[in-house]
Every structure is written in C-alpha cells, then in structure tokens.
C-alpha positions, 0 to 999 in steps of 0.5 A: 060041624056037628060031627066034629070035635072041639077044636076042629068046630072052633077052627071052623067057626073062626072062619066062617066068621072071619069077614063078617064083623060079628062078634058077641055082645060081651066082647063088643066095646062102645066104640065097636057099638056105634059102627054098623058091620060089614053088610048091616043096616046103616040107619045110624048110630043110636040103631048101629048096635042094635043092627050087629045083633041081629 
C-alpha cells in the first residue's frame, strides 16, 4: 500500500478492516464501548474498550 495513491489506500484499507470491528477512538460511542470486537478478549465490560484498542 505504500506504493499507492490516495484513493487506491483508502479503498485498501476499508477492506482490510471491513470484518474486523475496528474502529478509531474518535469515532467509538459508549454503547460500541461496552461490546468487545470481533476476536478480543471478553473479560467483561469495564475492560471491553480497553480490549478494542489494542
């Protein structure tokens, strides 16, 4: 990806990303907080957001 333009990494990176439940930080609500992603660590909620960052 480092090879290509803009738009090209944009579209690369959405799918890469697609089924992996990520997303920033600034874009997270606290509902989306308190559910862990697709393949985290489910040690319950109050570690939930802490697991989607990683």
């Amino acid at each position: 990806m480092a090879d290509m333009k803009k738009p090209g990494t944009a579209e690369a990176a959405e799918q890469l990303l697609a089924t992996t439940g990520w997303l920033p930080a600034l874009m997270r609500t606290p509902q989306a907080a308190t559910q862990p992603a697709a393949g985290a660590a489910t040690d319950g909620p109050a570690n939930a957001y802490a697991n989607m960052a990683e």
